[in-house]
C-alpha positions as a Markdown table, in Angstrom:
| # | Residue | x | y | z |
|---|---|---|---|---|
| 1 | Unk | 2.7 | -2.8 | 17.5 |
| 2 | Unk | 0.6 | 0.6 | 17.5 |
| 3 | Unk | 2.9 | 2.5 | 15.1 |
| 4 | Unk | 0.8 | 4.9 | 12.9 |
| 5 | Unk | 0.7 | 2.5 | 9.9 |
| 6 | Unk | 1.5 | -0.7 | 11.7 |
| 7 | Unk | -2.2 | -2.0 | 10.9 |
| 8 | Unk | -3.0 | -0.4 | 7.9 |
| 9 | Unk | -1.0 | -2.1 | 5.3 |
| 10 | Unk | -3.0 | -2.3 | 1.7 |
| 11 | Unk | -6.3 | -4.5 | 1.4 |
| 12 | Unk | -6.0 | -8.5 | 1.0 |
| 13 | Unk | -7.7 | -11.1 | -0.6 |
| 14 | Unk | -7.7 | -14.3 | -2.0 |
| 15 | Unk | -5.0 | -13.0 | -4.4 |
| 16 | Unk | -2.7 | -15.7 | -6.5 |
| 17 | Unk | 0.6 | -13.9 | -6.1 |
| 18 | Unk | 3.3 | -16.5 | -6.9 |
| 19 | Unk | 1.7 | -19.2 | -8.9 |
| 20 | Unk | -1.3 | -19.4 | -11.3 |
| 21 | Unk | -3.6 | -20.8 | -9.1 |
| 22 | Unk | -5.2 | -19.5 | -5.7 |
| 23 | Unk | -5.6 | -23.1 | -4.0 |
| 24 | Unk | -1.4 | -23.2 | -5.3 |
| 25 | Unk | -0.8 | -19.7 | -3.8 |
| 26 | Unk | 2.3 | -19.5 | -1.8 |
| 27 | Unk | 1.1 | -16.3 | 0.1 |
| 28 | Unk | -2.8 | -18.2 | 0.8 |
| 29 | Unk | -2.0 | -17.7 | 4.3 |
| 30 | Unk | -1.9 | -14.3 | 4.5 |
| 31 | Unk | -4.7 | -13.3 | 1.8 |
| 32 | Unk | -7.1 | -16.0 | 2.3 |
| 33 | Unk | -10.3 | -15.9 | 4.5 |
| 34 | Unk | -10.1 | -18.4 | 7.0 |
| 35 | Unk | -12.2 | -21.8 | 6.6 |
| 36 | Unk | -12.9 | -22.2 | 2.7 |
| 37 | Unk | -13.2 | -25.6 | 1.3 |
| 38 | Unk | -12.0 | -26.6 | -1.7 |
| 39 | Unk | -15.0 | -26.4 | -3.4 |
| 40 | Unk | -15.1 | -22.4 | -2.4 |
| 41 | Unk | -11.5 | -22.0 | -3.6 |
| 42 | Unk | -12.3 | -23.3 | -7.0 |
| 43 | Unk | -15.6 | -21.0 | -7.6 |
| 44 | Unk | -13.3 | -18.2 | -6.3 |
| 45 | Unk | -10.2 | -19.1 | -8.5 |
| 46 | Unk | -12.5 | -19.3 | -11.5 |
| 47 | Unk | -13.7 | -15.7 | -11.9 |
| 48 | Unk | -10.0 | -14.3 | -10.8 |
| 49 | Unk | -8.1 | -13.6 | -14.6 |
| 50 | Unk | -4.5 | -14.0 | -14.9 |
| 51 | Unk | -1.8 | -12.7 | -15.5 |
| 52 | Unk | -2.2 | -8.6 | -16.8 |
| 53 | Unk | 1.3 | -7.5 | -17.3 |
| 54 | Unk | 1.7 | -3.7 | -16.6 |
| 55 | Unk | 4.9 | -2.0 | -17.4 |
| 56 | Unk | 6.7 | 0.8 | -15.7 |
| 57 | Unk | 4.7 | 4.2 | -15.7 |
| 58 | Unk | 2.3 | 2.3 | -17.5 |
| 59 | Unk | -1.7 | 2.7 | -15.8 |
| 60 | Unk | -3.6 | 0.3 | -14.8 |
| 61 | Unk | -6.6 | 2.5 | -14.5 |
| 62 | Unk | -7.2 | 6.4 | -14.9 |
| 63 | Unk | -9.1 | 8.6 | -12.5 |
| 64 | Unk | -12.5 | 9.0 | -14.1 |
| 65 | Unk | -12.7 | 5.2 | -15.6 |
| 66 | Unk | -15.5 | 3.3 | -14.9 |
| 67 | Unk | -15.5 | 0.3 | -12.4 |
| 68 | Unk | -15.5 | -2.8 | -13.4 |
| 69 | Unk | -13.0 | -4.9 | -11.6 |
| 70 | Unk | -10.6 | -4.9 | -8.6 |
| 71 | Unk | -7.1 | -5.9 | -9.2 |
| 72 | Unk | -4.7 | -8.1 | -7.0 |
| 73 | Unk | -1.0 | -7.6 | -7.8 |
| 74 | Unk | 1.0 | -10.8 | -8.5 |
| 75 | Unk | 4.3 | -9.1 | -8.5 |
| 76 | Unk | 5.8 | -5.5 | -8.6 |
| 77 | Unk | 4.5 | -2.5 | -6.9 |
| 78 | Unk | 2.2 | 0.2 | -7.6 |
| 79 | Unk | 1.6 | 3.7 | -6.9 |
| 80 | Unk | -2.2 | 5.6 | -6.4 |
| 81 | Unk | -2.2 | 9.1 | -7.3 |
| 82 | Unk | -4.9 | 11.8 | -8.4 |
| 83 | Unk | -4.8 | 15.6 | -9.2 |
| 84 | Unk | -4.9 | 17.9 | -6.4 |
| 85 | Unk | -7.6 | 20.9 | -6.2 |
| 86 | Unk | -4.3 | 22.9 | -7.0 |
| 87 | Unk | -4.2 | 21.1 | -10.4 |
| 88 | Unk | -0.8 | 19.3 | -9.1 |
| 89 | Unk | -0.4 | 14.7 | -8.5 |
| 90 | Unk | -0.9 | 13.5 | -4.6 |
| 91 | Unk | 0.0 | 10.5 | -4.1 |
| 92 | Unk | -2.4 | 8.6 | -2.0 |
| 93 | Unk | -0.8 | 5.2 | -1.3 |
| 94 | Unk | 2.1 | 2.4 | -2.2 |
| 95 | Unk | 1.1 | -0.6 | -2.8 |
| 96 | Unk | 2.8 | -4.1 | -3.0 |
| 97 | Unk | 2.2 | -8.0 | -3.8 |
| 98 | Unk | -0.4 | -9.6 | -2.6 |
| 99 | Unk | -2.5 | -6.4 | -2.0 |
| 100 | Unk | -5.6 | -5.3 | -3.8 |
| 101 | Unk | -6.5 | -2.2 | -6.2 |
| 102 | Unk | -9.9 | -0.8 | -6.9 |
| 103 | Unk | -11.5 | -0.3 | -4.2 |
| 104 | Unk | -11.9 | 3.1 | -4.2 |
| 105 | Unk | -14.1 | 2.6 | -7.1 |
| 106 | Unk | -16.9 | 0.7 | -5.4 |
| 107 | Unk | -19.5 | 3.0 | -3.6 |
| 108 | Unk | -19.3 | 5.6 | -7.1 |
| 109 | Unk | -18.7 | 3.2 | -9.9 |
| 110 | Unk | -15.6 | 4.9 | -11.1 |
| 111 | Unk | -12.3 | 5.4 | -10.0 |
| 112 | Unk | -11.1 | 8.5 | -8.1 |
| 113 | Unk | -7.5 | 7.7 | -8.6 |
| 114 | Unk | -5.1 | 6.7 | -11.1 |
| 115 | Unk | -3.1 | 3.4 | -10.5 |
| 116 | Unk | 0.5 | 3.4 | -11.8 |
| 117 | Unk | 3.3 | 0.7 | -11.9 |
| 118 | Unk | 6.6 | 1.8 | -10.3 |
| 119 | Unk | 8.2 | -0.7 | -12.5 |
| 120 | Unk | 7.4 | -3.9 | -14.2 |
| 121 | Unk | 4.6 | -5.9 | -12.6 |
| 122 | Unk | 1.4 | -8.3 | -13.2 |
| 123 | Unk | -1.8 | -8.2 | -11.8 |
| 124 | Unk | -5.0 | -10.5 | -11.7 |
| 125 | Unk | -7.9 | -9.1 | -12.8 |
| 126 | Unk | -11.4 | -9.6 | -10.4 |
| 127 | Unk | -14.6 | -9.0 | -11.9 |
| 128 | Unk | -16.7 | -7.4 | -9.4 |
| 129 | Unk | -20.1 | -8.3 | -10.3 |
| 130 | Unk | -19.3 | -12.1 | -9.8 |
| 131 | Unk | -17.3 | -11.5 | -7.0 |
| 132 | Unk | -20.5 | -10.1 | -5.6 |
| 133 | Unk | -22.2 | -13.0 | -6.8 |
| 134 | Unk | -19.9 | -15.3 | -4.6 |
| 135 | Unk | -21.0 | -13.7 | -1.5 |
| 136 | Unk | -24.3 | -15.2 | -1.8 |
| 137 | Unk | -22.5 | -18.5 | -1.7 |
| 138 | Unk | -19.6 | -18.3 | 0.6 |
| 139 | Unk | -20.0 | -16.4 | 3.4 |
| 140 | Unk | -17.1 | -16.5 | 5.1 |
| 141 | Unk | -15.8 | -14.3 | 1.7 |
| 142 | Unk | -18.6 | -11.6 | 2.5 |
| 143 | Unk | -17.5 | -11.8 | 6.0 |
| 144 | Unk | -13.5 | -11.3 | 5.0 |
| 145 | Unk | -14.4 | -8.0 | 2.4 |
| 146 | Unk | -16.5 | -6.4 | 5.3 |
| 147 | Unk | -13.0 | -7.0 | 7.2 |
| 148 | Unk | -11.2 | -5.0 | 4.0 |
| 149 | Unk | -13.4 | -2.4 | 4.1 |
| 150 | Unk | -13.0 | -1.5 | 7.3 |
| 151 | Unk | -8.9 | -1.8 | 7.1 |
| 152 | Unk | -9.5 | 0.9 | 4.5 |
| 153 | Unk | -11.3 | 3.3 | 6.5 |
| 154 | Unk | -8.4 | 2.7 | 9.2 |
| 155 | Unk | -6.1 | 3.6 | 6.5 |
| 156 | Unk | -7.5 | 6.8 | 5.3 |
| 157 | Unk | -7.8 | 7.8 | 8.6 |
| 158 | Unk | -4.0 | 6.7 | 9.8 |
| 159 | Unk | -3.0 | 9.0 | 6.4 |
| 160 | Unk | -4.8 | 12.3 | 7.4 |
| 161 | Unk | -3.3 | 12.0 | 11.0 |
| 162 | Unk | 0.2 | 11.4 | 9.4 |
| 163 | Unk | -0.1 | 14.6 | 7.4 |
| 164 | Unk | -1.7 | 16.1 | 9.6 |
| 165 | Unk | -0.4 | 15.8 | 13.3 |
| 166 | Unk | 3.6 | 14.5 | 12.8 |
| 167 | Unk | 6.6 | 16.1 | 12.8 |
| 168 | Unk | 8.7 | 15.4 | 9.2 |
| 169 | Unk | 11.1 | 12.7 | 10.7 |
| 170 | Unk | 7.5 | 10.9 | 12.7 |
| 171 | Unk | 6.3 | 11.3 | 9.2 |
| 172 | Unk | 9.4 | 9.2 | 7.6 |
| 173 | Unk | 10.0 | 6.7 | 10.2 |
| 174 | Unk | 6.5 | 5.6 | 10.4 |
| 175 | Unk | 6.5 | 5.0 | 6.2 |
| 176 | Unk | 9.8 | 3.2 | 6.9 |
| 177 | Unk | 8.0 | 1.2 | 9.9 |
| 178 | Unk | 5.1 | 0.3 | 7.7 |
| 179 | Unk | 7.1 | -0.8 | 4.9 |
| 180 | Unk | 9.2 | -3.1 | 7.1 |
| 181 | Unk | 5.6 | -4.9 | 8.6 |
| 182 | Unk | 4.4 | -5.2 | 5.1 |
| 183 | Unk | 7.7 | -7.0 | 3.4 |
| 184 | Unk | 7.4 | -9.1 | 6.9 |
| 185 | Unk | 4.5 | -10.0 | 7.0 |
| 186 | Unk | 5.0 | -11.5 | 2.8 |
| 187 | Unk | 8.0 | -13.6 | 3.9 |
| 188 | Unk | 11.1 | -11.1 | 3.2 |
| 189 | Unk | 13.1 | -9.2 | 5.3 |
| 190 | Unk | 11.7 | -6.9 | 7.7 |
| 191 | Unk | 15.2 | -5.0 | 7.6 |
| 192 | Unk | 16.7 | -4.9 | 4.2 |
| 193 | Unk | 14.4 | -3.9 | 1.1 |
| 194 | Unk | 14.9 | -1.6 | -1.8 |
| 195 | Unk | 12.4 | 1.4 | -2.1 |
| 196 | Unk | 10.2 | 1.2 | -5.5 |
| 197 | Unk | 9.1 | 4.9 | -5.4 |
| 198 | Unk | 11.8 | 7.7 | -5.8 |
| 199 | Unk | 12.6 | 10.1 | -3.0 |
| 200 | Unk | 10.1 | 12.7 | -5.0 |
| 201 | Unk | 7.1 | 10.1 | -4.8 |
| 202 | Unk | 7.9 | 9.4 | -1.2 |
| 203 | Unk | 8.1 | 13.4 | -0.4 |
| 204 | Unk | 4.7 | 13.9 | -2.4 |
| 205 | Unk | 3.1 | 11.3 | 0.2 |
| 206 | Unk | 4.2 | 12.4 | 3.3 |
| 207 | Unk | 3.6 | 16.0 | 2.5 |
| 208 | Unk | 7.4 | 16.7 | 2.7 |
| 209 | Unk | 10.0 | 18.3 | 0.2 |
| 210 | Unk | 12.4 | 16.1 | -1.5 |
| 211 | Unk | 15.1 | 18.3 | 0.0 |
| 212 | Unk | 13.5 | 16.8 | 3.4 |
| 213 | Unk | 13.2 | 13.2 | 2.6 |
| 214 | Unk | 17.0 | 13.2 | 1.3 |
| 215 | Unk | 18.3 | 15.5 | 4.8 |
| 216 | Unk | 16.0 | 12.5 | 7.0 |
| 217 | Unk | 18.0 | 9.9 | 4.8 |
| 218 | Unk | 21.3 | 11.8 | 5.7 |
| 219 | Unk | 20.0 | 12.1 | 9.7 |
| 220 | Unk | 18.8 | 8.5 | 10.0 |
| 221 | Unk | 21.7 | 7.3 | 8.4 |
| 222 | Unk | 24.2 | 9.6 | 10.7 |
| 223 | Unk | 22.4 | 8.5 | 13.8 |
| 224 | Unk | 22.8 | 4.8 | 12.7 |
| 225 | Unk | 19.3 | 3.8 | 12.0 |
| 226 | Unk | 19.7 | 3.0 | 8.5 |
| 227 | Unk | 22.2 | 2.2 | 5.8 |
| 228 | Unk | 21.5 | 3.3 | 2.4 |
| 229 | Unk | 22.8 | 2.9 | -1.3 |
| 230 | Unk | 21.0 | 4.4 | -4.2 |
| 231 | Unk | 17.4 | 2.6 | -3.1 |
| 232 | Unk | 18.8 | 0.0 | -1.8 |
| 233 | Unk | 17.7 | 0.5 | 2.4 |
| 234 | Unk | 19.0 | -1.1 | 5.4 |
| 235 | Unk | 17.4 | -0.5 | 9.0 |
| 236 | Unk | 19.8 | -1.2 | 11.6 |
| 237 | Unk | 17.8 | 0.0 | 14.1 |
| 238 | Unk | 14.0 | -0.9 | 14.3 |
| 239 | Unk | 13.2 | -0.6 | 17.6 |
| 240 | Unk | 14.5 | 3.6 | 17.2 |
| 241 | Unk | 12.1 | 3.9 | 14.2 |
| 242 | Unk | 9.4 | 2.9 | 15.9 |
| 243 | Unk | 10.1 | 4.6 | 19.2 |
| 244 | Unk | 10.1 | 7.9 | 17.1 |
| 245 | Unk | 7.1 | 6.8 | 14.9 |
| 246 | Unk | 5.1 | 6.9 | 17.7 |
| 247 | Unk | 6.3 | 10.4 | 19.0 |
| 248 | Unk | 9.7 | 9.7 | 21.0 |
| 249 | Unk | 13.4 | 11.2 | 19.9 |
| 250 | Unk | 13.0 | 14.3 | 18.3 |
| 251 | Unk | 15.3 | 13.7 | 14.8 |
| 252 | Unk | 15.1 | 18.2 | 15.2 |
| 253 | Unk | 14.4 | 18.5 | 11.6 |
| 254 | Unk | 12.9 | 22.0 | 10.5 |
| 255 | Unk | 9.3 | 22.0 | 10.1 |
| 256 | Unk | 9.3 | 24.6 | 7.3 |
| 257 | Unk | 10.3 | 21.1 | 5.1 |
| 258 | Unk | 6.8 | 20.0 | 5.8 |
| 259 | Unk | 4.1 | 20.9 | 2.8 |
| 260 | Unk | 0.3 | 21.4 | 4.2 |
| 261 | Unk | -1.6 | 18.6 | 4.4 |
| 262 | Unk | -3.4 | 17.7 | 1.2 |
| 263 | Unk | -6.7 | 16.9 | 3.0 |
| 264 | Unk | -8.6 | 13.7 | 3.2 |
| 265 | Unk | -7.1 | 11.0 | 0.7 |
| 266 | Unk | -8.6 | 8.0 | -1.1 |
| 267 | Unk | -6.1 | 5.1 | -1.5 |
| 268 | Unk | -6.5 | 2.5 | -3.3 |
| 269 | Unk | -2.0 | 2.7 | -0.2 |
């Protein structure tokens, strides 16, 4: 699938999600580098903390804060955001269980970005010094973090074309698109989710109005693509969104609902 987000979803790792224990992780499949023993599971599950509750609109770091740790959400979703050169909040990603925080942290030693829950969530803290340590002794780890680095550079690049190439409703059905592989590819539905981030969040990340994301909600819905109530979404139509993702039926939106691009961003979505 070569929608614009399709591979690009949030960094993984070896992230307890469900239960308390990484070997006892019901999501192992999709987080864990292939081929660790048991041995290797335990060294990693004993550095990993548990269980940091975050609250709504509570951060879980601040722009400026030094780095110390990445973070692997357990449950709940997230949202990274930092001030614009025009003093104003651009939100850089979304980011969901089973995905990892922090990494934009790592080349300067602090964070570029604040990291904010969008409602009630839990995180596991990951000390990055002994992670680093690890690496030494498990290759296949090193091997799996060069592999996360180099999804993030896809993502930061996939962002700047979204903003900067795509129409509003491209813009909107790719979000919607990447959404849909990322609650897939965790087990739920691929068609029927609620949106965490308000219609303002979701208009600050794409670069649109909130008058724009709620007239693409309207057109979608008119054209029978979608069903909404409140934030609850349904996508009747998948194949559609991704047709138009990557460039096909024109939803004829006005282009003055599109904000300039906010440059080059730093996620974490």
């Amino acid at each position: 699938m070569n929608t614009p987000f399709a591979r690009v979803a949030s960094p993984l790792l070896n992230i307890p999600v469900l239960k308390a224990s990484c070997a006892g992780c019901s999501l192992h499949q999709l987080c864990l580098p292939m081929g660790l023993d048991n041995a290797d599971m335990n060294r990693l599950d004993q550095i990993i903390g548990r269980g940091q509750r975050i609250l709504r609109d509570q951060r879980l770091y601040r722009m400026g804060d030094p780095f110390k740790s990445l973070y692997a959400i357990r449950f709940g979703h997230f949202k990274t955001c930092h001030m614009n050169n025009g003093g104003e909040q651009q939100i850089t990603g979304f980011q969901m269980a089973g995905e990892l925080l922090g990494m934009d942290a790592i080349s300067s030693d602090h964070h570029h970005c604040d990291a904010v829950a969008l409602e009630d969530s839990e995180v596991c803290e990951i000390p990055f010094t002994r992670l680093e340590e690890l690496f030494s002794h498990i290759p296949n780890l090193l091997h799996h973090f060069h592999r996360i680095m180099s999804q993030e550079i896809t993502r930061d690049q996939n962002v700047m074309l979204l903003l900067g190439n795509m129409r509003a409703e491209q813009r909107f059905a790719a979000f919607l698109v990447n959404l849909s592989s990322r609650y897939m590819a965790r087990g739920y539905s691929s068609t029927s989710f609620q949106l965490r981030m308000s219609r303002e969040d979701i208009g600050n990340y794409l670069g649109l109005t909130i008058e724009s994301i709620s007239r693409l909600l309207s057109h979608f819905r008119a054209r029978g693509w979608i069903a909404v109530d409140k934030r609850d979404l349904q996508i009747l139509d998948l194949t559609k969104l991704k047709e138009l993702a990557l460039g096909g039926e024109s939803g004829r939106m006005v282009k003055k609902d599109c904000k300039p691009p906010a440059g080059p961003t730093n996620t974490e979505t």
